[in-house]
C-alpha positions as CSV (number, residue, x, y, z in Angstrom):
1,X,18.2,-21.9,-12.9
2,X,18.2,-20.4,-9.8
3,X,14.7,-19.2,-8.0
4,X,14.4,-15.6,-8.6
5,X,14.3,-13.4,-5.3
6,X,10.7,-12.6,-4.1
7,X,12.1,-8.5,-3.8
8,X,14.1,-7.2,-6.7
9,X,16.1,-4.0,-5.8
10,X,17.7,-2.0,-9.1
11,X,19.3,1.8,-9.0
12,X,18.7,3.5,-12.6
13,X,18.9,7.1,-13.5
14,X,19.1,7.9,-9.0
15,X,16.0,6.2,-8.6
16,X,16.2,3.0,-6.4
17,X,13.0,0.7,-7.7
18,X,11.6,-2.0,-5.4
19,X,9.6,-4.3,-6.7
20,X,7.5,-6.7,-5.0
21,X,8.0,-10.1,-7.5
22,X,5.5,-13.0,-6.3
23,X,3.0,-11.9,-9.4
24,X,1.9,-15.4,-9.4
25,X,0.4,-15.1,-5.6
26,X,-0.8,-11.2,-6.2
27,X,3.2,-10.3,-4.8
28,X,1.4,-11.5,-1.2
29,X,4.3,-10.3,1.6
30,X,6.1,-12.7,3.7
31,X,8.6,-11.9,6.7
32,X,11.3,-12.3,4.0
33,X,9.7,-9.9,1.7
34,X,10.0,-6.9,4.8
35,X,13.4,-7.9,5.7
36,X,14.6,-7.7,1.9
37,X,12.7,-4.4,1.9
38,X,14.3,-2.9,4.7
39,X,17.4,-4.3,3.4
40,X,16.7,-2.2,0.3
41,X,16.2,1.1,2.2
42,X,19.2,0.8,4.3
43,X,21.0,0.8,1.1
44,X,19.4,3.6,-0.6
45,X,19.9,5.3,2.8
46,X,23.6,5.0,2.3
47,X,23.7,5.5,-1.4
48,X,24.5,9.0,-2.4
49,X,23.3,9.1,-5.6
50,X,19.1,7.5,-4.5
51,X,17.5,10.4,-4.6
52,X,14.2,8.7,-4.5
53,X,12.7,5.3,-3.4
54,X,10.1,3.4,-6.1
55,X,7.8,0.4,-4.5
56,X,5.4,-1.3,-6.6
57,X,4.6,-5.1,-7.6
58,X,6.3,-7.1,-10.5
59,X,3.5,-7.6,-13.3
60,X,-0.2,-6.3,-14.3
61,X,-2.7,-7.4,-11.4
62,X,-1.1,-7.0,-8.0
63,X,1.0,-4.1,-6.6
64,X,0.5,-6.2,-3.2
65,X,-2.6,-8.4,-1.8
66,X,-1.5,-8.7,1.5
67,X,0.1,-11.4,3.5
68,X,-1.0,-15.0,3.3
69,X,-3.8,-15.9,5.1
70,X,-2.9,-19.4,4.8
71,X,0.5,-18.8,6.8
72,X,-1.7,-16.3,9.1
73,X,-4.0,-19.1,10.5
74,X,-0.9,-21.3,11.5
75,X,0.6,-18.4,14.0
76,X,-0.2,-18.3,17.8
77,X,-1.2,-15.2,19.5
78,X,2.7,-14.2,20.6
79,X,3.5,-15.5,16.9
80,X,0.8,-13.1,15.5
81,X,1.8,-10.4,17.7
82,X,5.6,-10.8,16.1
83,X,4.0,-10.9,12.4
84,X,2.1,-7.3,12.8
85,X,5.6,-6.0,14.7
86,X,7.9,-7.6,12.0
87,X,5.6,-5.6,9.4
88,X,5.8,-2.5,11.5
89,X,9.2,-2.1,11.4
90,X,8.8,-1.7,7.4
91,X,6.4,0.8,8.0
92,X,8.2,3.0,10.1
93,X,11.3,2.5,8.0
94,X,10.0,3.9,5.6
95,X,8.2,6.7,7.3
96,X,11.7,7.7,8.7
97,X,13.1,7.5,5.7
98,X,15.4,10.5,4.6
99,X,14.5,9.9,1.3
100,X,10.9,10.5,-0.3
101,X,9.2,6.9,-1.2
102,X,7.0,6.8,-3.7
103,X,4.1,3.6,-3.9
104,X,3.3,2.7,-7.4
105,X,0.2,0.8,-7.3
106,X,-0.5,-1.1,-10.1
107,X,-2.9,-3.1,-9.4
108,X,-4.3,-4.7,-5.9
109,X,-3.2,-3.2,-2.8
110,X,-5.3,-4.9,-0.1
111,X,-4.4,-5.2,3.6
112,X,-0.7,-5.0,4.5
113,X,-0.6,-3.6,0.7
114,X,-2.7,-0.9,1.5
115,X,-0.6,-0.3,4.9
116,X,2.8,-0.5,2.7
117,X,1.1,2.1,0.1
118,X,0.4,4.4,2.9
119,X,3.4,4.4,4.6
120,X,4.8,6.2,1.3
121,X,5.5,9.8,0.7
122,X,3.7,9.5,-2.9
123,X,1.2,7.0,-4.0
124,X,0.4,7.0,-8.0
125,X,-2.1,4.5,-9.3
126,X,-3.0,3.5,-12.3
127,X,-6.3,3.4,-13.4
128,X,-6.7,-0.2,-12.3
129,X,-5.8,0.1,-8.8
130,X,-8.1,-1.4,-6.1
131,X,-7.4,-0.2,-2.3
132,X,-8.7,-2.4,0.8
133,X,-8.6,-3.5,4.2
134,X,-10.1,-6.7,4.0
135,X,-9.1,-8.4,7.1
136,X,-12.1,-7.8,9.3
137,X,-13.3,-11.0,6.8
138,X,-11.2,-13.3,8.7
139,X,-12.1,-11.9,12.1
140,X,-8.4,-9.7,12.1
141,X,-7.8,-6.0,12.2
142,X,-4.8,-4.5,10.1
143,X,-1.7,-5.2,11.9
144,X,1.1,-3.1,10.0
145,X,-0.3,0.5,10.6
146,X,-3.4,1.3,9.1
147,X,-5.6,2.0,12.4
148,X,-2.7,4.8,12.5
149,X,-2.5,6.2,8.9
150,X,-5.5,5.4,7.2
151,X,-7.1,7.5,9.8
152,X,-4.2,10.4,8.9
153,X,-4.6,10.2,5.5
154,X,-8.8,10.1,4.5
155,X,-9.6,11.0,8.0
156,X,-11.6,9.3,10.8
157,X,-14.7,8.3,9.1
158,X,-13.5,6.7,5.9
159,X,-10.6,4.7,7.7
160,X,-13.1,3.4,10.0
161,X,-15.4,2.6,6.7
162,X,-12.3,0.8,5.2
163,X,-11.9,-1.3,7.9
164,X,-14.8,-2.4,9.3
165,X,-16.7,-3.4,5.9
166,X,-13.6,-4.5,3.9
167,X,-15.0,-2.8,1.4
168,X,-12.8,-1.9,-1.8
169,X,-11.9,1.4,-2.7
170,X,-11.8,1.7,-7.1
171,X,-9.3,4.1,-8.2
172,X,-10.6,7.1,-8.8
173,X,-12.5,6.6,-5.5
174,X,-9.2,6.5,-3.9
175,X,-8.3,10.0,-5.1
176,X,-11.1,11.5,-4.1
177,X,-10.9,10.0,-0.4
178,X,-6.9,11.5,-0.7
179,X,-5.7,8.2,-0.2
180,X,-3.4,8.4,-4.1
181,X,-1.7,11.5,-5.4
182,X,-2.8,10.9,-8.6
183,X,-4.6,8.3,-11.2
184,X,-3.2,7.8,-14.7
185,X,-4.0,5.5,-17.7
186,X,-2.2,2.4,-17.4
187,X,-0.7,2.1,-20.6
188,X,1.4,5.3,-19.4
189,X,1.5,3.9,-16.0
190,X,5.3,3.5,-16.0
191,X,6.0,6.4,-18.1
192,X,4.4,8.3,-15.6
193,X,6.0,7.0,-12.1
194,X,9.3,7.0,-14.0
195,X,8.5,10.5,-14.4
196,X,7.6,11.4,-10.9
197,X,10.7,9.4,-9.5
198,X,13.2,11.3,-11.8
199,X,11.7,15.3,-10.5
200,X,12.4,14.2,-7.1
201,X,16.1,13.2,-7.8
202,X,16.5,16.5,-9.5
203,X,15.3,18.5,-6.1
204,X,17.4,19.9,-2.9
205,X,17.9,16.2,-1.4
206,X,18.5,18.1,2.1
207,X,15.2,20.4,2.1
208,X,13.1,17.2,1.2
209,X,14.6,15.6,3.7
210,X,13.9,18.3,6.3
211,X,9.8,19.0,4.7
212,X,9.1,15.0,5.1
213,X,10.9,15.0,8.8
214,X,8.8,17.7,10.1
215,X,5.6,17.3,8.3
216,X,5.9,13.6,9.9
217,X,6.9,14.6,13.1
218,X,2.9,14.8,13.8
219,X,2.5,11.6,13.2
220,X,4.0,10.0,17.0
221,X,3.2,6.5,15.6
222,X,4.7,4.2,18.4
223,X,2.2,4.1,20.7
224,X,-0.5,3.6,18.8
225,X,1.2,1.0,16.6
226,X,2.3,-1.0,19.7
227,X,-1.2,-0.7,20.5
228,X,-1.8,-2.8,17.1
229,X,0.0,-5.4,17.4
230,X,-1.3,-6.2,21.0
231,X,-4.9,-5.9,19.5
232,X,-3.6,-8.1,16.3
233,X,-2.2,-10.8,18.0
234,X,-5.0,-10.9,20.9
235,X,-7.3,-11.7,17.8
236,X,-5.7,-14.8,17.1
237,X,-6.8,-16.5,20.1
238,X,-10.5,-15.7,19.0
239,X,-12.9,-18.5,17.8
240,X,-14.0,-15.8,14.8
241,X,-10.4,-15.7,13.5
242,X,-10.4,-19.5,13.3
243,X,-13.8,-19.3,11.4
244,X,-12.9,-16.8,9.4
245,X,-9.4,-18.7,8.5
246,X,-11.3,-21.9,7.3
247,X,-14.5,-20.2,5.6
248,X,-11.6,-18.0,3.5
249,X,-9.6,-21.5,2.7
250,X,-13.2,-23.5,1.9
251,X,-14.1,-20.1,0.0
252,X,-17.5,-20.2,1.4
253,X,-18.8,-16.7,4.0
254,X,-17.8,-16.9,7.5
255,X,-20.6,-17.1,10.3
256,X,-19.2,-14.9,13.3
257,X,-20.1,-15.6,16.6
258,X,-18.1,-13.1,18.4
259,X,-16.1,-15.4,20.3
């Protein structure tokens, strides 16, 4: 039996779902993933009858953790720099979408997770959903567009809180920051999404278009997100990142020297 595809694309009802299938590694993202992905939205771009865009993770735990930190501590710094551009371009994708894209977090979405959740029109979460930047634990920074929308979405002050302690956001903690649309029980979870998905296929496709276009045209994301991915891939020359690589991998607490 062949390997099943690490992205599963399906169009049901005008909806075009996307679902992120590594459940077994918490759907983690490779460069593979984002390609497939922005494969995906160049199709529902061309498709006529998508009226909306569905990403979320394939089982209970994970909507996405992130990419592999194991993979991350192999790049160089021009490597590194590629990784957080590579990522970027997903991102943006979907930002220019003409189509609204809704998250469906499920379950973890930590680091480039996070970044993918917030690059969406819509994020619902169930009840279950943890939010995070945890890269500053391995001496990194987010390299796929949170310094430039977390900052948009809960403002200044909790961005920088997110990504300078790691810390976790529950939730219901999540709503309250503005980061999710909305919180619902997860044994409705897909009931729910399904739900939200279908009203927007039944709305003027060209006015939704227009309203996402111009309430995004405040964003002018390039130059800070070029900024990114120099700062992301400076990082990996940095004796911290190395720590912070090989306390992850030993699963012990780094000791930072800021090197």
């Amino acid at each position: 039996m062949a390997e099943e595809k690490p992205v599963l694309v399906e169009t049901e009802g005008g909806v075009c779902w996307i679902s992120l299938n590594r459940p077994d590694k918490l759907n983690s993202m490779t460069l593979e993933m984002h390609e497939m992905i922005r494969e995906a939205l160049d199709g529902a771009e061309a498709d006529a009858s998508v009226g909306c865009i569905v990403i979320t993770g394939v089982g209970t735990r994970a909507f996405c953790a992130g990419a592999d930190v194991s993979h991350l501590g192999k790049l160089s710094l021009g490597e590194g720099r590629g990784f957080s551009e590579k990522g970027q371009e997903t991102i943006l994708k979907i930002i220019r979408h003409s189509k609204p894209v809704v998250a469906a977090v499920n379950g973890f979405a930590l680091g480039g997770g996070c970044e993918l959740a917030a690059a969406c029109d819509f994020r619902i979460a169930s009840e279950k959903a943890r939010f995070g930047q945890p890269e500053i634990n391995v001496g990194l920074i987010p390299g796929w567009g949170a310094t430039q929308l977390l900052q948009r979405i809960v403002g200044p002050a909790k961005a920088k809180e997110m990504i300078s302690t790691g810390a976790m956001l529950g939730a219901q903690e999540a709503l309250q920051a503005g980061l999710v649309n909305r919180v619902v029980e997860a044994d409705k979870f897909e009931q729910e999404v399904r739900a939200f998905a279908e009203s927007m296929t039944r709305g003027p496709g060209i006015a939704l278009s227009k309203a996402k276009k111009l309430i995004n045209m405040s964003l002018r994301l390039e130059e800070g997100l070029e900024a990114e991915a120099e700062a992301f891939g400076g990082l990996f020359a940095t004796e911290d990142f190395g720590e912070g690589v090989a306390a992850f991998l030993e699963k012990r607490k780094p000791s930072f020297r800021g090197k």
